[in-house]
C-alpha positions as a Markdown table, in Angstrom:
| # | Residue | x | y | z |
|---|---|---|---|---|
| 1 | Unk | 16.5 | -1.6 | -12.2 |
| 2 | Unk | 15.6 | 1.6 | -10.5 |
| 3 | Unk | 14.2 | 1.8 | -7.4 |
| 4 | Unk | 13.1 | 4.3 | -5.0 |
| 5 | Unk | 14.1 | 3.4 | -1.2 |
| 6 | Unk | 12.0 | 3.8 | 2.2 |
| 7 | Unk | 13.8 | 4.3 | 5.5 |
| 8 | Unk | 12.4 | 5.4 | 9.4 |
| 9 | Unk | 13.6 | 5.6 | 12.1 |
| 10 | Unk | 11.5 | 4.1 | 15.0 |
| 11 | Unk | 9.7 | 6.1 | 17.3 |
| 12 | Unk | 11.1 | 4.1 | 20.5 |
| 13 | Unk | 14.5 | 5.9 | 21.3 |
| 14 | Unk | 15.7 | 2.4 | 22.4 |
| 15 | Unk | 15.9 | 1.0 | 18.8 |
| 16 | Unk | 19.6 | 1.8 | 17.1 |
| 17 | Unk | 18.8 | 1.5 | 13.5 |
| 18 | Unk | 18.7 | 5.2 | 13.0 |
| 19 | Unk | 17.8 | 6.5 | 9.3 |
| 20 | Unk | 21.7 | 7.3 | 8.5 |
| 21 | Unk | 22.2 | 3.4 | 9.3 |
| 22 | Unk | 19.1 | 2.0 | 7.0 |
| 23 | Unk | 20.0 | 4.6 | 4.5 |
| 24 | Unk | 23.9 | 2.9 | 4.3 |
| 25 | Unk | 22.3 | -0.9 | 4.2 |
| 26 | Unk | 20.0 | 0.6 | 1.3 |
| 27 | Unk | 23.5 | 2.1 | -0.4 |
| 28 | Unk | 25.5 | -1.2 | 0.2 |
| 29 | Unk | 22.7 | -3.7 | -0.9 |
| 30 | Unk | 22.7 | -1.3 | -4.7 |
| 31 | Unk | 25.3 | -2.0 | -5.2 |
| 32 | Unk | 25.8 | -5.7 | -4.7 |
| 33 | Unk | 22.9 | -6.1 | -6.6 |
| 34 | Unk | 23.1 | -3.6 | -9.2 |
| 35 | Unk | 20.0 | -1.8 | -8.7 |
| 36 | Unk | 20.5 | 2.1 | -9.2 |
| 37 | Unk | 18.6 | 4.4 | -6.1 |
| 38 | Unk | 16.7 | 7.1 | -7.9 |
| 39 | Unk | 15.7 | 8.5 | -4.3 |
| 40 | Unk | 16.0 | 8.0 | -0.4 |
| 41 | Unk | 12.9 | 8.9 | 1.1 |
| 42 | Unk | 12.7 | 8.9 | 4.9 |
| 43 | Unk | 10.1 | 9.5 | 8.0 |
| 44 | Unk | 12.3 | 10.4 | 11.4 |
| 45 | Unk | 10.1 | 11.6 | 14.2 |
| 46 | Unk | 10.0 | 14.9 | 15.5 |
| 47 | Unk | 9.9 | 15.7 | 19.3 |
| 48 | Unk | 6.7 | 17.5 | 19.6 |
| 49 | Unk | 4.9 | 15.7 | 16.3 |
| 50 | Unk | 3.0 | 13.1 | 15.8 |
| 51 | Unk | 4.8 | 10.5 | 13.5 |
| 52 | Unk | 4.1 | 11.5 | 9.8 |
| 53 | Unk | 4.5 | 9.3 | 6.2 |
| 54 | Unk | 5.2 | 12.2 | 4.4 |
| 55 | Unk | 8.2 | 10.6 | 3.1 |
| 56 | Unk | 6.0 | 7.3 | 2.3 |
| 57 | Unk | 3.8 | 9.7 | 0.5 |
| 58 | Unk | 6.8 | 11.2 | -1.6 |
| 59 | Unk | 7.8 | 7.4 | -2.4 |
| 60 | Unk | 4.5 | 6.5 | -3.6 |
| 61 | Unk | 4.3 | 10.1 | -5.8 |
| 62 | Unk | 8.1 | 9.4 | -7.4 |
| 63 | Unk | 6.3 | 6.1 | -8.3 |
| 64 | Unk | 3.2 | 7.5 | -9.5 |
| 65 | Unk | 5.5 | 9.9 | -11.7 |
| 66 | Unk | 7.2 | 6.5 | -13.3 |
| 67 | Unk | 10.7 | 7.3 | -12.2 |
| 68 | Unk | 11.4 | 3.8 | -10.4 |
| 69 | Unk | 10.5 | 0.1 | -11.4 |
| 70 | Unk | 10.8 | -1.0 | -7.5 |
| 71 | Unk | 10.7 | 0.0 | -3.8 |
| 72 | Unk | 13.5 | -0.9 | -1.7 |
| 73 | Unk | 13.3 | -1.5 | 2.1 |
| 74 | Unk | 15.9 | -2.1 | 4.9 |
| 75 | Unk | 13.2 | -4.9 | 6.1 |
| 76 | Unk | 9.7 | -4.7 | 6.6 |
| 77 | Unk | 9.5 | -3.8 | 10.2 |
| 78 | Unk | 10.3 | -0.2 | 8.0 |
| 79 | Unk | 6.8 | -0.5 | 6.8 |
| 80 | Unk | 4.8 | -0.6 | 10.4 |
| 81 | Unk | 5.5 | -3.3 | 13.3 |
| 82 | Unk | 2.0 | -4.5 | 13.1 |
| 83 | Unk | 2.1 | -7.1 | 11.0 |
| 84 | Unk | -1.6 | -6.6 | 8.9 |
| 85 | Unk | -0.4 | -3.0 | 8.4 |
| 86 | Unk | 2.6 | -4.0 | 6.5 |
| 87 | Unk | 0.6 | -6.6 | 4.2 |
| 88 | Unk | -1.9 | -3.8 | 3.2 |
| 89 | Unk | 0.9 | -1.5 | 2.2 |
| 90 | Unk | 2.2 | -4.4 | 0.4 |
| 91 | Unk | -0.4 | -4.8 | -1.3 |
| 92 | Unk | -1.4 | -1.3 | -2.2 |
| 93 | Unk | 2.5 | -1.2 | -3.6 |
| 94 | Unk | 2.0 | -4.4 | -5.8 |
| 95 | Unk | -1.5 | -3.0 | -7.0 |
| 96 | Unk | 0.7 | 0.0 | -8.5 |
| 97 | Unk | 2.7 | -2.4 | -10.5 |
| 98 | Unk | 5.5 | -2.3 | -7.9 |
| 99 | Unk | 8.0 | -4.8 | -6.9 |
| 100 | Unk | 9.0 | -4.7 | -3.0 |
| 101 | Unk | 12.4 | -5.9 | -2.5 |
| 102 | Unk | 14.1 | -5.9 | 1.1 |
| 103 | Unk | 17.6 | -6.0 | 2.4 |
| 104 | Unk | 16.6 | -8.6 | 4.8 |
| 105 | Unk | 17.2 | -12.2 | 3.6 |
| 106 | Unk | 14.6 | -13.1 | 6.2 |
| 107 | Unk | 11.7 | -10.6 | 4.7 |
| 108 | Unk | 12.2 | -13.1 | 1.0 |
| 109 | Unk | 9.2 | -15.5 | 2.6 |
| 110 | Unk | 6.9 | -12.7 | 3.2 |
| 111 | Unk | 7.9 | -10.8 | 0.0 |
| 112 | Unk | 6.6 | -14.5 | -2.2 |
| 113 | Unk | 3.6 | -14.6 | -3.5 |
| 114 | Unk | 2.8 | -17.7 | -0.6 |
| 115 | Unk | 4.6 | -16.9 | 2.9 |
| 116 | Unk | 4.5 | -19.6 | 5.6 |
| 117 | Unk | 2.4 | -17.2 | 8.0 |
| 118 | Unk | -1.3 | -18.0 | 7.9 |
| 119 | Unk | -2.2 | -14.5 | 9.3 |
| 120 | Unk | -0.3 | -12.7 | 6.2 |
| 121 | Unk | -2.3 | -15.5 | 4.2 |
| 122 | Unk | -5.5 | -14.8 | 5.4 |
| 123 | Unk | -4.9 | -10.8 | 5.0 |
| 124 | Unk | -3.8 | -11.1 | 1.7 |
| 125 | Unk | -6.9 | -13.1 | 1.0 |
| 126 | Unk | -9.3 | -10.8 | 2.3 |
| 127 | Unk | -7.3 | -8.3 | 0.5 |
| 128 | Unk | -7.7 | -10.1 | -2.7 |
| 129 | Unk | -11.1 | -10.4 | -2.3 |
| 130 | Unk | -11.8 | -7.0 | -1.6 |
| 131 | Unk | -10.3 | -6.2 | -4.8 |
| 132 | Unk | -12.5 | -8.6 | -6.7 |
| 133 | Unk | -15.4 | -7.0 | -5.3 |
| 134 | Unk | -14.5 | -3.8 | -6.4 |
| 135 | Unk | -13.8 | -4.6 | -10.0 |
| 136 | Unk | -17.2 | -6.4 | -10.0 |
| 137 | Unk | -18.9 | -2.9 | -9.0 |
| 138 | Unk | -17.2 | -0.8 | -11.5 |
| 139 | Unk | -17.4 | -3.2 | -13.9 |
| 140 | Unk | -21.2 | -3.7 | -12.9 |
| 141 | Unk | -21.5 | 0.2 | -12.8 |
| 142 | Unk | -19.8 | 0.8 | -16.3 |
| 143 | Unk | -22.2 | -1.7 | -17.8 |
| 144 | Unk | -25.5 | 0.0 | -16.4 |
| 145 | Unk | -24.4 | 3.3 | -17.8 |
| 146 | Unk | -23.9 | 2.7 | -20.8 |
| 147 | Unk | -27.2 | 0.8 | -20.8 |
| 148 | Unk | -29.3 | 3.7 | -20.1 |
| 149 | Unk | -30.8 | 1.0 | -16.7 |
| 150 | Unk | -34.2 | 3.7 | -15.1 |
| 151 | Unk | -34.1 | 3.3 | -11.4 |
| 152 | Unk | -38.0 | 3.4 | -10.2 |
| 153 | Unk | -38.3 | 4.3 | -6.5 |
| 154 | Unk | -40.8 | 2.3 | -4.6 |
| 155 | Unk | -42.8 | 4.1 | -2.1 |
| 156 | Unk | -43.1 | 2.3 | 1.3 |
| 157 | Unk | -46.7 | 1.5 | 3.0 |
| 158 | Unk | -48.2 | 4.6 | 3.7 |
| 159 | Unk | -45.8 | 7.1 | 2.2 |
| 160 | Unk | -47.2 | 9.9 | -0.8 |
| 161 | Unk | -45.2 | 10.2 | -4.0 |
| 162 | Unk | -45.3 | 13.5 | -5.2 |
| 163 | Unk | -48.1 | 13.5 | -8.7 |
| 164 | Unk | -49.6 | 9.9 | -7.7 |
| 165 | Unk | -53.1 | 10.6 | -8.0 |
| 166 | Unk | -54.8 | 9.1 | -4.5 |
| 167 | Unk | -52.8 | 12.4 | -2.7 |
């Protein structure tokens, strides 16, 4: 399977998993598993910047392109620490027909389509939800196109309509 990974190094100076380390676990976990690393792409802060996702945002183009089946993690504390931030991006990765897989034996709850957590539950609920409600709309708005629907605008009390004949 190919797979594209994600590495960053944390903004606190105090953690020690820099990007070189996460990059190795990515390497090591490959190749015990067979999986073949199409690309590394990393964030590392720079003194002076605010914290960027420009290599998130060349992850999700390499899988926009079709080059990788998969994205591959060094744990989802890679994603954000913030817990509802991580199951949104996991959810905007599965909605591209993505599979998230994690070096971390611990992350295999949370990567199931049911994790123990109630909070990730209810997030990927509301998530799930939200979704619905959109595909009702377009689907909704494809079906009034194409039935030629004529919106008639209601003046309220009080209120002229230009070419009504009491103005």
């Amino acid at each position: 399977m190919r797979v594209v990974a994600y590495v960053r190094e944390s903004v606190d100076p105090a953690e020690d998993r820099s990007a070189f380390a996460q990059q190795e676990e990515i390497r090591r976990y490959a190749a015990a598993h067979g999986l073949d690393v199409v690309a590394i792409c990393q964030d590392i802060p720079r003194p002076g910047l605010p914290a960027g996702r420009e290599g998130y945002r060349s992850l999700l183009d390499i899988l926009a392109a079709g080059h990788a089946e998969a994205v591959l993690l060094p744990g989802l504390l890679t994603l954000s620490a913030d817990l509802v931030v991580q199951e949104i991006m996991l959810w905007d990765l599965r909605a591209r027909t993505t599979r998230v897989l994690s070096t971390n034996p611990d992350d295999l709850d949370v990567l199931g389509q049911l994790p123990a957590d109630a909070t990730r539950r209810f997030v990927r609920d509301v998530l799930a939800r939200v979704a619905e409600h959109r595909a009702v709309l377009a689907q909704a708005a494809s079906a009034l196109a194409h039935e030629g629907v004529v919106v008639h605008l209601v003046p309220s009390a009080g209120t002229a309509v230009p070419g009504d004949a009491d103005t």
